[in-house]
N, C-alpha and C positions, 0 to 999 in steps of 0.2 A: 787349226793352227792360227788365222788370221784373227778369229776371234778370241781366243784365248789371249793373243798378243793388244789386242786392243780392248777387251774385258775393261779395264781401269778406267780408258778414257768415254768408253758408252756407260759405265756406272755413272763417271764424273757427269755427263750431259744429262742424264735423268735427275739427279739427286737436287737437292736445295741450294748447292752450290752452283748448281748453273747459270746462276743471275748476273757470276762474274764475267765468264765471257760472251753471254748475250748481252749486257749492258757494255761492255769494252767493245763489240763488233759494232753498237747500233749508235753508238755515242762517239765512235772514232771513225765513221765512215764518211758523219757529215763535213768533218772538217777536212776531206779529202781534195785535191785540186782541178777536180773536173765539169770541166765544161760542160753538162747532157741532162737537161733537162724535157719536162713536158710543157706543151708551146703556153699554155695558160700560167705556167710559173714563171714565166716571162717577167709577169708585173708583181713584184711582190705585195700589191694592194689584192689581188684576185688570188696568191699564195695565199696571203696572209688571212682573209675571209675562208677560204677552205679547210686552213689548216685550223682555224676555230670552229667549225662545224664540226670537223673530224676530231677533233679532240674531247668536246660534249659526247658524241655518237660513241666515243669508243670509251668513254667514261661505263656510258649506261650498259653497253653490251658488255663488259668487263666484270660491274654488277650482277649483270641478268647473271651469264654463265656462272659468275661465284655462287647465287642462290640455287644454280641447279647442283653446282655439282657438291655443294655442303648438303642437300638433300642425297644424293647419291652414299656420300660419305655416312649419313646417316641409318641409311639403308645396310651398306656394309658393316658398320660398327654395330648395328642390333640384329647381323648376324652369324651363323655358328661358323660358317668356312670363312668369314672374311679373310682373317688374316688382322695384322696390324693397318692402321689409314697410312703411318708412312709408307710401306711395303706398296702398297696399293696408289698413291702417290707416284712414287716411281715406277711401278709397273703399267700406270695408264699416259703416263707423259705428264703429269698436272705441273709438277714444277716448274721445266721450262716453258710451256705456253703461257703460264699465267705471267711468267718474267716476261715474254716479248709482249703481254697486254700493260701491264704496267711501266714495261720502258719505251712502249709506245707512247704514252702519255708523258712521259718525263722527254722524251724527243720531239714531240709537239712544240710541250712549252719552250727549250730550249731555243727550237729554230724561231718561234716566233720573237724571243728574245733578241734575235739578232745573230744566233749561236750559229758559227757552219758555212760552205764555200757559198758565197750569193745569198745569205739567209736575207731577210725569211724568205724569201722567192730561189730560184734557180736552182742547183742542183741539190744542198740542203732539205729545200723542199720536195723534190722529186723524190728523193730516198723516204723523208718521213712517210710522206703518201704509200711509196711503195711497202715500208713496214707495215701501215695500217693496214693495207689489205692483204700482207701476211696474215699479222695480228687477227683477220677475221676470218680467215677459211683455217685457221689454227683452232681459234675458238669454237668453228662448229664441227671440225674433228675431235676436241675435246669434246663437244657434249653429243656426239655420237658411242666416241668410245667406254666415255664413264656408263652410258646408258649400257650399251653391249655389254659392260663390265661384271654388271650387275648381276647378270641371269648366272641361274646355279649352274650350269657345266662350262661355262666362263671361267669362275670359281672354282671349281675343283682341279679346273689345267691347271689356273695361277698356283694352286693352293699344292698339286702334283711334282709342278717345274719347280717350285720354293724348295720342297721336303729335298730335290734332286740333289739342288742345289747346296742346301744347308752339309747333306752326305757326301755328295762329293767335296765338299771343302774342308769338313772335319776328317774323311779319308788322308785325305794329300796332307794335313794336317800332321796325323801320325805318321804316315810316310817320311813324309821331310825331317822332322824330330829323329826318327831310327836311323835315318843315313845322317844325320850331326850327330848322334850318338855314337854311332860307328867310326866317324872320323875321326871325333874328340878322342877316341881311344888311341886312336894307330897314328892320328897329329901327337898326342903328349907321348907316346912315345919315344917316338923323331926325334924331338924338339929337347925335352926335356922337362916334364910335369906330369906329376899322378893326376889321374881321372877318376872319379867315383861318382857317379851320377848324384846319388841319396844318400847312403848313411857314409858319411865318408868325417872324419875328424882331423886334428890339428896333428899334422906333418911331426913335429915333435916338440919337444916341452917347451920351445923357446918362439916356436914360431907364432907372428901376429894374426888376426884372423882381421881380413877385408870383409866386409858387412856391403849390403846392398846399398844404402842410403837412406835409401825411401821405401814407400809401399809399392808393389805391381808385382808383372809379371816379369818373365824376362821374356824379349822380343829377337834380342841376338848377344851372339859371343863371339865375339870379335878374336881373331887369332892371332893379328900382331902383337899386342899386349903382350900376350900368353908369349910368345916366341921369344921377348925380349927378356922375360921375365926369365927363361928357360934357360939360355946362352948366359945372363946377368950371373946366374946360380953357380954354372959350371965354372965359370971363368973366375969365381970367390970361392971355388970348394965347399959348396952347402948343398945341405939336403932340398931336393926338390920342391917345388909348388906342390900344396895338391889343391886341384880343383871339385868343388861339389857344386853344379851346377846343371841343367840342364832347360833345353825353348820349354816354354809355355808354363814354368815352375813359379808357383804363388809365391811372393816375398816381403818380408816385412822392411823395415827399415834397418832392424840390428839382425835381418836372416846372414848368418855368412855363408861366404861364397868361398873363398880363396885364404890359404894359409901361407905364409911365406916365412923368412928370418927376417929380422928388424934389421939384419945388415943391408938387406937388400933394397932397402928404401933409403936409409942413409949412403946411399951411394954417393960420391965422389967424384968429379964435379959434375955440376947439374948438367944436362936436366933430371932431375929425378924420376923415378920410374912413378906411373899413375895407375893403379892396375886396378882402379874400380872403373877406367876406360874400357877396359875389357867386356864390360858388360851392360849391353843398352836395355833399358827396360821401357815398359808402357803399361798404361793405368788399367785399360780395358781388357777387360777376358777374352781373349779368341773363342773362349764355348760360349758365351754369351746369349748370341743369337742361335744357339746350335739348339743350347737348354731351354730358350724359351720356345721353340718349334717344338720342343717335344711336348713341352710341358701344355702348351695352348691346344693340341694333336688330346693329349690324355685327359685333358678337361673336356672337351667336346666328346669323345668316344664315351667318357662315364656319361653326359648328357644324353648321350643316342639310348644306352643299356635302361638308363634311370624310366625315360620316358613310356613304354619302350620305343622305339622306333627301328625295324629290321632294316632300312631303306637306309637310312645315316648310318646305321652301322655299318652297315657292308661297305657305303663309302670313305667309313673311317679305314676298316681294314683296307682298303685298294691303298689310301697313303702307308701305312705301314708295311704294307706289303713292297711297293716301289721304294721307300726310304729304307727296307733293308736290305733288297736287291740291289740297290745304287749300291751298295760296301762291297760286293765281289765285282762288280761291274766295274767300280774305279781304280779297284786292283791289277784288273785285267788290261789297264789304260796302261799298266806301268810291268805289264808282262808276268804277273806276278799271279798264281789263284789262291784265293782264299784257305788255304790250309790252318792246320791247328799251329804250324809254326810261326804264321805271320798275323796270327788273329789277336785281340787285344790291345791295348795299348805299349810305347814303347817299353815298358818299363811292367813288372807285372805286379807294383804296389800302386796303380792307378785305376781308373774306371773310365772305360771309354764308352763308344757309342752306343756297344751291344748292351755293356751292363744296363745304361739309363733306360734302353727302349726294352730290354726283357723284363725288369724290373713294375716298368709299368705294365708292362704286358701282361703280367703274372696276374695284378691288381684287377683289369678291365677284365681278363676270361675269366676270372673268379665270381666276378659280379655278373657277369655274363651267362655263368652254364647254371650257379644257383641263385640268378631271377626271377623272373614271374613268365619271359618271352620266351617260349619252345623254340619258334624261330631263331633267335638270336641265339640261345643257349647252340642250336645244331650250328650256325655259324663260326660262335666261338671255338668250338671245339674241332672242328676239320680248317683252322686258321692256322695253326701250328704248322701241319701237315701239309699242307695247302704252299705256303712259304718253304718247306723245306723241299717241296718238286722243284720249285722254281730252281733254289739253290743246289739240285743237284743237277738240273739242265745248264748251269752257270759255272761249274765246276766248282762249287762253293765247300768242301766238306764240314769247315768248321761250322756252317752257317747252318744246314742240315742239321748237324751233330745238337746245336743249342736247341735248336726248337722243337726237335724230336725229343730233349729232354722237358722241357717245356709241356709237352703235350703229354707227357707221361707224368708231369708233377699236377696238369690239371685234371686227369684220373684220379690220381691222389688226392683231391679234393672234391670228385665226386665222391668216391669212396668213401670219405668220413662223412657225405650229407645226411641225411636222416633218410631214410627207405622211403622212398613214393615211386607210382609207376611213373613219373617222368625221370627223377634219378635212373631208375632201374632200365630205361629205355635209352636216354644218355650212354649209359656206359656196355647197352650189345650196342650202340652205334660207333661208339670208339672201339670196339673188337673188332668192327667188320670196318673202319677206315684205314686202320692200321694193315688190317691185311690188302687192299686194296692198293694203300700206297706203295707195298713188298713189288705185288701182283705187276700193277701196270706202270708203276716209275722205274721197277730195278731188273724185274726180270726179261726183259727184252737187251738189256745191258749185257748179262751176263750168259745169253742165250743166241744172241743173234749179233752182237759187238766183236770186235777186235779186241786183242790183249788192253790196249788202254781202257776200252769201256767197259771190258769185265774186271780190270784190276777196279776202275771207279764203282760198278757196281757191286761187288763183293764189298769193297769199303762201306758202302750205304747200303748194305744188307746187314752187315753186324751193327751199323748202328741202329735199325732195326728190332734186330735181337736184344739188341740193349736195352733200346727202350720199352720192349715188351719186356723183358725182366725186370725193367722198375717198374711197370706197372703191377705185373705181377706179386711182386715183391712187397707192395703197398696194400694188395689185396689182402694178401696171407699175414702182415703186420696188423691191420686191421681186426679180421675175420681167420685165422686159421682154417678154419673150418670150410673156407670159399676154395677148396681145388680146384675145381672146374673151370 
């Protein structure tokens, strides 16, 4: 709770903006009114000799540490789990240190200037001193931790807690969206305004259509507008608002949003109503950083297959494995399990997080089973399966339900390969995981469980059956002749 409520301001301390309030704290301290010095700042002739020493000294070490840690930087940039350098940036602390090394040196020359209570000697100078030797047990925790940063299971936490990250924030994402959508419905109700998320048109022949402005998203829909707007209607006898709108909806400048009567604007006396208030927008994507994690995720995992390398592969799977267990998990944050009614996006003319990550997924085990790496191929293929234990230890159904179709569409691509015994060995090992997963994920549920665990696992036993009938089903589309 503590953290989630202060989330905002430990971003703000890491990121490249921190140099506003480490240069406000280090530059407003000195001109404070205090008497408390160290006994050698006494004479501002023996301040002022020191603080130009220290000021050279912290010059060079400022340097050094920049040359090691843009070596470091380039270590990460040439490789596969880095991540982005800003990501990594703010994940090692570089922004704020390297601000209190450089506003060390801008609070140097200040004090020496004369800048500060008793400059250049006296308490002025006691503070700078005391920054400096901030500034250097700072600097050699930076070039401790970039070092540590470095090593590959370092990396793959950072690269673990990022994926968590990224899911839990596009989860709460669509959360938050489905209750503003819920609202919007049963607010325009109340109030007095149609809602139509999507395809929704103009109120009637007469009515004007409010346009977004500009290009973005929309970020919020403000409901007082809307309420004025609503009361405004009833109280002239006109046909309602309707609103077409909905958070996170792409827009252009003539996208309309709102239809009204043109009486309702020529209202009587001012102020006149404003109703493209009603709706604040912003430039940047919220999937943004969502798409480029999957998408830098699906370039490195074809890098592991191409190679081949069974070692990175597996690693690549362990993130996709956690970044689609994080989706029932942050459901569960909000009381909620992943069923087939709450899976999706708000709206079911969109693509959310599952489409973008099965889609590539589909891509990578394709490349995967018909390879050149046995290894990798047997990988690929109990991955599906593998994610959907998890998912039903998590009470996931819908999560389950995708990837067991999943695994059943990547039979289906065995199935059309060309005949070889690695083909042919492939797909008795997807006969005997499939039974496997039945065996020791569902039958203890439905054997040795309580009415909940066996309603759950009866559930993920037809999905099961399901998927072995598309596999099945693929066989005999193929091959008639394959009963067996």
């Amino acid at each position: 709770m503590t953290r989630g409520v202060f989330a905002p301001l430990w971003y703000f301390a890491r990121s490249e903006l921190s140099f506003i309030p480490i240069a406000a704290v280090a530059l407003g301290v000195i001109f404070l009114p205090l008497s408390v010095w160290f006994e050698p700042f006494s004479s501002t002739t023996r301040a002022s000799a020191f603080l130009q020493a220290l000021w050279q000294i912290e010059g060079v070490t400022l340097a050094i540490a920049l040359t090691v840690v843009v070596f470091v930087f380039a270590t990460v940039y040439s490789s596969r789990i880095g991540g982005s350098l800003r990501q990594f940036a703010e994940e090692t602390g570089l922004f704020p240190i390297f601000y209190v090394g450089l506003v060390s040196l801008g609070l140097d020359g200040v004090v020496l200037l004369g800048g500060g209570e008793g400059a250049s000697g006296g308490w002025a100078a006691t503070w700078a001193a005391v920054w400096g030797g901030v500034d250097g047990l700072l600097l050699g925790v930076l070039f401790v931790s970039t070092i540590r940063a470095i090593e590959i299971s370092a990396m793959e936490r950072r690269r673990l807690a990022r994926a968590r990250r990224e899911v839990q924030r596009e989860t709460e994402r669509v959360i938050l969206k489905r209750i503003a959508l819920n609202h919007l419905l049963e607010y325009g109700t109340r109030v007095g305004f149609d809602y139509t998320p999507i395809f929704g048109t103009s109120s009637s022949a007469t009515a004007v259509a409010i346009t977004a402005g500009r290009a973005g998203e929309i970020a919020d829909i403000r409901l007082r507008p809307l309420h004025r707007l609503g009361r405004l209607t009833r109280q002239l006898g006109l046909p309602q608002p309707r609103l077409r709108a909905q958070l996170d909806l792409r827009v252009g400048a003539d996208t309309e949003l709102l239809w009204l009567e043109p009486q309702t604007l020529d209202r009587r006396p001012r102020p006149r109503p404003r109703p493209r208030r009603a709706f604040k927008l912003r430039r940047k994507s919220r999937e943004l950083a969502f798409r480029e994690t999957i998408e830098r995720l699906r370039d490195e995992t074809i890098r592991a297959i191409d190679a081949p390398s069974p070692s990175l592969y597996a690693r690549q799977n362990e993130v996709y494995e956690e970044m689609l267990l994080a989706l029932p998990a942050t459901w569960a944050q909000y009381g909620q399990e992943f069923g087939p009614d709450i899976a999706g996006e708000a709206t079911p003319f969109e693509l959310g997080f599952l489409d973008f990550v099965e889609r590539d997924l589909y891509v990578e085990l394709e490349q995967a089973v018909l390879g050149r790496s046995r290894d990798v191929a047997h990988q690929a293929l109990w991955f599906p399966l593998q994610v959907a234990r998890g998912a039903l230890d998590a009470r996931a159904s819908a999560l389950s339900m995708r990837m067991l179709a999943l695994w059943a569409a990547i039979v289906g691509l065995l199935i059309r390969a060309p005949d070889s015994d690695s083909r042919n060995a492939l797909l008795e090992r997807a006969t005997q995981q499939i039974g496997e997963y039945g065996r020791f994920s569902i039958e203890h549920l439905i054997e040795e469980g309580d009415a909940d665990e066996r309603e759950r696992g009866a559930t993920a036993l037809f999905q099961v059956f399901e998927a072995a009938t598309d596999a099945c089903k693929r066989v005999l589309d193929h091959d008639p002749g394959q009963t067996r």
